[in-house]
Structure formats: C-alpha cells, structure tokens
C-alpha positions in Angstrom: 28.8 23.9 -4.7 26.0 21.3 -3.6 26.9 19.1 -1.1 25.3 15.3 -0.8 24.0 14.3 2.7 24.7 10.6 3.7 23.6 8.9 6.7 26.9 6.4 7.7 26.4 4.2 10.6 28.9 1.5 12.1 26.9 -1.4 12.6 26.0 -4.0 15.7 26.0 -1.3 18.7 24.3 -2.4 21.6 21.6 0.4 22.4 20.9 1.6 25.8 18.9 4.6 27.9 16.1 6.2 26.5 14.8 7.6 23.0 11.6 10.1 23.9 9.3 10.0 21.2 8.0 13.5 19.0 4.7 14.4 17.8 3.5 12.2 14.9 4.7 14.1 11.7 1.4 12.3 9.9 -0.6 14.5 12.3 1.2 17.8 12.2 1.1 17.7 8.5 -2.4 18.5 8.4 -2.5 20.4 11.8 -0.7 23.4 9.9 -3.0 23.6 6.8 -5.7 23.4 9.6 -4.4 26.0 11.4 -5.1 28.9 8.6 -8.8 28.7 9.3 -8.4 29.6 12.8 -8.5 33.3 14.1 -4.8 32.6 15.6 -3.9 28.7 16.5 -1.2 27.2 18.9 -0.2 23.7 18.2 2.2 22.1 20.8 4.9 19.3 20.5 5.6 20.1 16.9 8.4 17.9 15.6 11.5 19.4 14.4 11.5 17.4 10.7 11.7 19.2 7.3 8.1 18.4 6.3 6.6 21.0 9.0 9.8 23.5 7.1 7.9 23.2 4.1 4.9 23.9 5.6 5.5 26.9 7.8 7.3 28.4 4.4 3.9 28.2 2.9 2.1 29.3 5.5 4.2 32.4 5.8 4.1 32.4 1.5 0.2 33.1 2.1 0.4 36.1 4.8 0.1 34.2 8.0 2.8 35.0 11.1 4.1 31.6 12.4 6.8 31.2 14.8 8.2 28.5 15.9 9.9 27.9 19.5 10.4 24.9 22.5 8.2 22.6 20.0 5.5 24.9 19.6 4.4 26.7 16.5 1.9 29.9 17.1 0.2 31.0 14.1 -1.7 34.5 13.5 -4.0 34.7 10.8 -4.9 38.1 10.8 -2.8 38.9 7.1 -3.4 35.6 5.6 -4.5 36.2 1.8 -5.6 33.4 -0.8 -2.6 32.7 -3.5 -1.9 30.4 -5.9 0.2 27.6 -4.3 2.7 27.4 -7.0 5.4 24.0 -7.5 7.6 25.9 -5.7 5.8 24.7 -3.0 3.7 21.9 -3.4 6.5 19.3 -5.0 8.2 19.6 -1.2 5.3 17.3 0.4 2.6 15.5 -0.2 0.4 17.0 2.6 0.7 20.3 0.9 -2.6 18.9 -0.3 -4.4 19.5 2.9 -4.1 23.3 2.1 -7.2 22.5 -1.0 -9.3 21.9 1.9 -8.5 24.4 4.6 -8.5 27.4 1.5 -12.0 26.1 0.0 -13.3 26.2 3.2 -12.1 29.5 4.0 -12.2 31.5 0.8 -14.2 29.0 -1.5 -11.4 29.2 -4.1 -8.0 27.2 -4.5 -5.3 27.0 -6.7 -2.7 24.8 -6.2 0.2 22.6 -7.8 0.2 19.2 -8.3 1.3 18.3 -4.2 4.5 15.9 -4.2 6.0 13.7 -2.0 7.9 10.3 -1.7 7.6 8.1 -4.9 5.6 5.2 -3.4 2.9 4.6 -5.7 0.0 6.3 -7.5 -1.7 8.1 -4.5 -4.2 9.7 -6.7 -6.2 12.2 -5.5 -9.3 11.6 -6.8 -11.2 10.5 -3.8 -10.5 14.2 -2.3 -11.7 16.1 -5.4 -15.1 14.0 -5.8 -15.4 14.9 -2.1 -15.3 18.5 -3.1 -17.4 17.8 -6.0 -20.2 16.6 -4.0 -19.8 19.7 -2.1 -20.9 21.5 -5.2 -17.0 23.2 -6.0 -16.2 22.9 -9.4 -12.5 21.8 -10.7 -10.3 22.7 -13.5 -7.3 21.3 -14.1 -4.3 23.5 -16.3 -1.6 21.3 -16.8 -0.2 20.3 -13.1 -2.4 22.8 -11.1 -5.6 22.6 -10.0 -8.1 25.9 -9.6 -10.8 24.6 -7.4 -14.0 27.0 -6.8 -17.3 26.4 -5.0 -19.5 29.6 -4.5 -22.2 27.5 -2.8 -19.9 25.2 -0.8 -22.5 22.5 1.1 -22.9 19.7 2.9 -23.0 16.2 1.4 -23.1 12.4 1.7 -19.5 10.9 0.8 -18.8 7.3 0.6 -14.8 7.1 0.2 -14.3 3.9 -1.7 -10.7 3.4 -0.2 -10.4 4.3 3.6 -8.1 7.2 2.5 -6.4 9.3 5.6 -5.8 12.0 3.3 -9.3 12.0 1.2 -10.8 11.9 5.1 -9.0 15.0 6.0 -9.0 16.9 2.6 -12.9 16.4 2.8 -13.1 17.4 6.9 -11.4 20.5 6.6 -13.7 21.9 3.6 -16.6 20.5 5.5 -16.7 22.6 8.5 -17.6 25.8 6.8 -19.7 24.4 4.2 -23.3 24.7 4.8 -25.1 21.9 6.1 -23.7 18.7 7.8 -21.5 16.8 6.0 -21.2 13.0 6.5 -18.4 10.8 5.4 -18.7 7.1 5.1 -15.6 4.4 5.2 -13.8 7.2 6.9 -10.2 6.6 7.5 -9.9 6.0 11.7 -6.2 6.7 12.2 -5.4 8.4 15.6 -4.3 11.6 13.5 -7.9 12.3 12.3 -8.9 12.2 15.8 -5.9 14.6 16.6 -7.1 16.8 13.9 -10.4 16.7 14.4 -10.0 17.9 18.1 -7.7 21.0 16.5 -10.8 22.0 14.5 -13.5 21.5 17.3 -11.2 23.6 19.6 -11.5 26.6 17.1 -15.7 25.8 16.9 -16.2 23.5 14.3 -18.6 20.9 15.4 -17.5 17.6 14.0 -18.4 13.8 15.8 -17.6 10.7 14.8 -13.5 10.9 14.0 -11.7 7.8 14.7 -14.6 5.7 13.8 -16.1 4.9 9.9 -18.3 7.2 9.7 -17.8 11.5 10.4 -20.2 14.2 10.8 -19.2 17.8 10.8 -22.2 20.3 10.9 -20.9 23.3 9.2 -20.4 26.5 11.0 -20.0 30.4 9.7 -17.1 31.5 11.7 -14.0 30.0 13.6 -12.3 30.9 16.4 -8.6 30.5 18.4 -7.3 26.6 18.0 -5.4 24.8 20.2 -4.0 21.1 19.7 -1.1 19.1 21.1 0.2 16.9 18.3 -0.1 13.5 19.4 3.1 10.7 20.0 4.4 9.6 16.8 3.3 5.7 16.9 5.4 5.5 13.4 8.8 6.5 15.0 8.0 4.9 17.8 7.2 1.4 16.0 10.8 2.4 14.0 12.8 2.5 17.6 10.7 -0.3 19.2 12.0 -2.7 15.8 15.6 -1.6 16.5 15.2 -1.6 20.1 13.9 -5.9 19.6 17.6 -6.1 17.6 19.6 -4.1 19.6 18.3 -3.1 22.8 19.8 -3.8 26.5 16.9 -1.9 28.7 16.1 0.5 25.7 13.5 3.0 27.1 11.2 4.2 24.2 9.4 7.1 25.8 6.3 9.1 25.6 4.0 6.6 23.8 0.3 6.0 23.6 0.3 1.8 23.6 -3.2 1.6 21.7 -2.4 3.3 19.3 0.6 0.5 18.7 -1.5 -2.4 19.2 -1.1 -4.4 15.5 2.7 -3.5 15.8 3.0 -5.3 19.7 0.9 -7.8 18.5 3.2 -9.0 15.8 6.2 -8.3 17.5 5.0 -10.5 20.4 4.3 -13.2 17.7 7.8 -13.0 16.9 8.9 -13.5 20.5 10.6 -9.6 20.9 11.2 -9.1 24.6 9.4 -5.7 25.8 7.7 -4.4 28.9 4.9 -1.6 28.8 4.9 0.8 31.6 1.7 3.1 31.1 3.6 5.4 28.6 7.3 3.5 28.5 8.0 0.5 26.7 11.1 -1.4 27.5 12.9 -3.4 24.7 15.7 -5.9 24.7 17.4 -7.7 22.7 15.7 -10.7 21.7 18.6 -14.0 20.2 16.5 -16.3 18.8 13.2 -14.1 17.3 10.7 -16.1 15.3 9.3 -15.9 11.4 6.1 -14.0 11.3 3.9 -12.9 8.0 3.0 -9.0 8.3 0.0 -7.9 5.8 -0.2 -4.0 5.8 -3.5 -2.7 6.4 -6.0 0.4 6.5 -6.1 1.6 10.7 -6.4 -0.6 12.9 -4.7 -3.0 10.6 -0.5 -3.2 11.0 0.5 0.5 9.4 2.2 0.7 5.9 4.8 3.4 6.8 6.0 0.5 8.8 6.2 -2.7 6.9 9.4 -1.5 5.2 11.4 -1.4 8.5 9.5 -4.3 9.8 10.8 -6.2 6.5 14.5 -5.7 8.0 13.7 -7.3 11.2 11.8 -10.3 9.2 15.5 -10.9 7.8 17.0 -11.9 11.2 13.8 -14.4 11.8 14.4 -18.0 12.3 12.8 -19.0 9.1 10.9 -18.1 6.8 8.6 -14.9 6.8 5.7 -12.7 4.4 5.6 -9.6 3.9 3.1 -8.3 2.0 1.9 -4.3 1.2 -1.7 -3.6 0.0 -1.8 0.3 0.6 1.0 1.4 -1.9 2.4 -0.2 -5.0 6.3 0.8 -4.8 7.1 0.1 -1.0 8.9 -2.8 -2.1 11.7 -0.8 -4.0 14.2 -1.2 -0.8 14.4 -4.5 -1.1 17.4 -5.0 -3.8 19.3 -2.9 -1.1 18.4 -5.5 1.7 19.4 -8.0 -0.4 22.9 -6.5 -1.6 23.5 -6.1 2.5 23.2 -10.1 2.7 19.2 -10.6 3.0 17.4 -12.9 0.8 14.0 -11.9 0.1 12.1 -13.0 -3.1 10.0 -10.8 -4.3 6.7 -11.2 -5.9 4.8 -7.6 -6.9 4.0 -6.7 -3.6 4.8 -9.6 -1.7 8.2 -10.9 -0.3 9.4 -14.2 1.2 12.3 -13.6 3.5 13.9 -16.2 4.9 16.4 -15.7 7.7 18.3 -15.3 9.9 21.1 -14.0 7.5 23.4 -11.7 8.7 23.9 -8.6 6.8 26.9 -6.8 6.0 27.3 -2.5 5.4 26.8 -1.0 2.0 26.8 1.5 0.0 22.2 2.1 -0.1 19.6 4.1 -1.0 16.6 5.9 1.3 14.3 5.5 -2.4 11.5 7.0 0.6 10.8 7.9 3.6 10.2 4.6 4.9 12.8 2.5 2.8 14.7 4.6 4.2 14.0 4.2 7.5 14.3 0.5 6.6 17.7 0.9 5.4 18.5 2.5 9.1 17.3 -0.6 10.4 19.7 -2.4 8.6 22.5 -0.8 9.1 22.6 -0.5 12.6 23.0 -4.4 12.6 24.7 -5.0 10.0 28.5 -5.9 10.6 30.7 -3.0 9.0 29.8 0.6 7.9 26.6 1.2 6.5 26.3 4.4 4.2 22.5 5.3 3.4 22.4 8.5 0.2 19.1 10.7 -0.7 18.9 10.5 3.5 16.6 14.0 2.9 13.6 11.6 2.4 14.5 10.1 6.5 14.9 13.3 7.7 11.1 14.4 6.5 9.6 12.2 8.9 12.3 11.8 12.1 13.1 14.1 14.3 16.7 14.2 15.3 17.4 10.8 14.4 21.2 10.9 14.6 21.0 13.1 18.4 18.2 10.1 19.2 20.4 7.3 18.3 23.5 8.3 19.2 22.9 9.1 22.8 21.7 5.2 23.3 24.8 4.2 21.8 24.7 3.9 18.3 28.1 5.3 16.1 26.0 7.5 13.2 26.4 10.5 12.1 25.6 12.8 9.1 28.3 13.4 6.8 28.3 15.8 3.9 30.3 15.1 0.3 
C-alpha cells in the first residue's frame, strides 16, 4: 500500500521562541560529491533533509563508507570505485550532477543519468559540459546518460555566459586535478561556492578567487583528508524570517550569518517588517500594517530565486500593490493559481505578477509543485484562516530540515499526516 504525505497546518498561530537554523542544503549538495575526491572527508552541521539521503545512497552505491551521526557525515574513500550513475539515482536530485565533476576529476571518466530535480524550468546543463569540453574531455550522449571521458584533463579559460552556481561548481571540482590552472570568468559568487571551495582547499586543492567573478584553481596531482562545516542555511532562514514578519511575537531565528541575507533585509525593511539583528540572532515580530514592495530575483548578491516564491505570499498581505518578478527560472510562477484559490489576487504575466493586497487568505486543499512553491504554500497556510492541507510535500521536505519539529515548538498547529 503507498501512503500520500500531506503537510496540514491550522492557520493564524502566533509564533514564539526560537527556530535554530541548519546547514544550507544548497551547500551540502555539492559538499558530498566533493567529498569522494578526498582521502577520507568530515563535513559538519549536515542537515537532516532527503536530498543529502539521496546522496549518501550514491555515495555508498560507488564504494565509499559514509556514516552519518550528531549532524556530521564522515566519509572513507578507501573502496570507492567509478560506476555508472544509473536513473536510479540521478532522477532523485538535481545536484546529483556535481558527481560529473568530482568523477572526471578523479578517474577522468563519467557516466551518469540524466540528474533530476524540481520542475522549475529548463536548467540545461550545457554551460557545465562546454566547461569540460574546454578541459579537453570528450562527451557522448546515449539516450538520457551521458559517458564523459578526458584522458588529458587540462586547465582552461571558461567564460560562463550565465552566472550559473552549478556550471561554477561542476567546472571547480574537475578543475583541481586537471593539469594547469584553470580560470573561470562570470563565476557564480554565492556563499556556497565559498563553502565549497574551502572543503576542497582543506583536502590540497589550491583554488582563489571563490565568491568573487572570477576563480582560479591550479591543479594538483593528489588530495588529501577534507574538512568543512556546512555553512547556515540563508534560504531557510529567509523562509522563517518571512513567517516570522507575519506571525512573529519575539521570534528568535538563530544561527545566521546576516551578509549573507543582505538583499532579503533590505527588502523586508522596505516593506516595514519589524526585526532586530543581534550578531548571529535576528528577532522578528509581527508587523500590522506592512507596505507593497517590487522583488526582482537575481544572480548573488541580487535577492535569491529559491526565495521569491515565499516572498510572493508575504507580497499578498502588502498594503497595495506589489511586483514580483523571476529572471533565473521560467516555471517558479506555477504556485500562484494555488495563492490565488486561498484568497490572493495576483495577475500573472509570464514571469511577472502584480499582487495587490492585503487580502486575507483562507485554507485549501494545495500543491508543493517544488521545493520552493512549496515552501510558499507553507507560508500561506500558516496565516491563512482555517486548515491548510499542502500534497506532493516530498519536494518541502528536500530542502527543510525538520520543518514540522521547527515550527511546532514556536507555536504553530502542523503536522504530517499520512493517507
């Protein structure tokens, strides 16, 4: 029998005490497929989510031992053997992807399904195989798999047309055991590449230049032991911070690093939300009367697009009227409809929506159609008036870790229920 997970939460629940934030499941992502080219690696303040699951399971799948205890995964590469990543594997994630990378650069051959993922636009992968390209590996493509060899793996110049976080990474990994330095230009500068990046130096690697536009990693023959501490999820954090500007009495959102939420304070100071940072803390109230703002998704530094779908819910309960507009992905606006059956009225225009608020919203019967729609569907449900009840809530619980436990020790009434 296969049961259905839904996410049902009573609505308008004042939320008070503290939510401590995990590592940033963007980071440990590609901190596992890193990990394989280390002698043995240690990565601490691993998130509990379903993504690093998958990835372990593949880790293990190619010979590595990985365990996993008190939010730290320990991995010993000492048996780890270049297969074929088969669908089995690959359809779970997206960042199953990273594992081209880390295998070319460790055994200079790669095969690997077509990686998967939410369904929030093309995300082509292109960028990441020209990258190896220039390296000199040479790709074939049989139906959904990709076999990806490079006898002579070396450096190279790479100008990424798109700032691409995963193109920057794919191409990092297979760099530092290529011969040669390798330089990247229009480098994405997210904080995880700086997180990774760090991982790799720690096991020898020699890279400079990550968090910035342009990345040079001088290749090296051998790697040692790696050790990384996965950094504060800014994503989650920017989720709890949204809820915390609707709900909040004193909410606590702890363990934070505040630059790396600048565009996300900024605009929730333009819309008048009521928090306090204290060095790592931020304290959010309630805020009555919050006013209409326009949010533009943008590469790092800009305002992130895994949060423009929850910040779309708080644009609803705006005095007036607000844009929201993505530019990263072309389907992150399919959570909408739901917002509007709830009570919202948005208008939507491709990738651009006109919300005009405040409405008040009322619990339905929605959709998680991705992780972050998803997460925008939480948001709307914990103020909507009535019972919210959010299906396909496996896409929330890739990328937050014990959402419920979090939530419901502040005060919110949600739970998990199984049909």
């Amino acid at each position: 029998m296969v049961f259905i997970k839904r996410l049902v939460i009573e609505g308008e629940h004042e939320l008070s005490g503290t939510i401590k934030i995990g590592g940033a499941k963007n980071s440990v992502v590609a901190l596992i497929p890193a990990a394989i080219l280390a002698e043995e690696a240690t990565i601490y303040n691993v998130p509990a989510i379903s993504d690093v699951k998958a990835l372990e399971a593949i880790t293990e799948y190619l010979g590595s031992d990985i365990t996993y205890k008190n939010e730290t995964i320990k991995i010993n590469n000492n048996n780890c053997q270049n297969k074929e990543i088969t669908n089995e594997f690959s359809s779970k994630l997206r960042a199953s992807y990273y594992y081209m990378g880390a295998l070319l650069a460790k055994y200079r051959y790669v095969e690997i399904s077509f990686p998967g993922g939410c369904n929030i636009g093309s995300r082509p992968i292109d960028f990441h195989l020209k990258g190896f390209e220039k390296m000199g590996a040479k790709i074939k493509q049989e139906g959904d798999k990709f076999i990806i060899e490079a006898k002579n793996l070396h450096s190279a110049e790479i100008f990424l047309d798109i700032a691409s976080v995963g193109a920057t990474l794919n191409i990092m990994l297979a760099a530092v055991k290529a011969d040669g330095t390798t330089y990247i230009y229009n480098a994405a500068m997210e904080p995880e590449i700086v997180n990774v990046a760090a991982f790799l130096n720690s096991m020898g690697a020699k890279i400079s230049g990550a968090g910035t536009s342009e990345i040079k990693v001088q290749g090296v023959s051998q790697l040692g032991k790696g050790i990384v501490e996965v950094i504060p999820d800014r994503i989650e954090a920017g989720t709890y911070l949204i809820i915390g500007s609707l709900l909040g009495k004193n909410l606590v959102i702890e363990g934070i690093i505040k630059e790396h939420l600048e565009s996300v304070l900024t605009k929730l100071h333009e819309a008048g939300a009521d928090f306090e940072i204290k060095g790592t803390k931020i304290i959010v109230n309630k805020t009555k009367k919050l006013k209409p703002v326009n949010v533009r998704t943008l590469v790092y530094p800009g305002f992130p697009t895994d949060l423009g779908q929850p910040m779309s819910t708080l644009l609803t309960q705006c005095d007036g009227e607000s844009l929201f507009e993505e530019t990263i992905y072309e389907n992150r606006m399919r959570h909408i409809k739901h917002l509007n059956s709830m009570g919202a009225d948005i208008r939507l225009f491709d990738k651009k929506a006109i919300i005009k608020g405040k409405t008040n919203l009322v619990g339905r019967e929605v959709i998680a159609t991705d992780l972050r729609a998803g997460a925008a569907m939480l948001v709307a449900g914990m103020i909507a008036k009535g019972t919210t009840i959010i299906t396909n809530i496996e896409h929330i619980l890739r990328g937050y870790e014990k959402i419920v436990g979090k939530l419901s020790s502040v005060g919110a009434v949600i739970k998990i229920d199984e049909i």
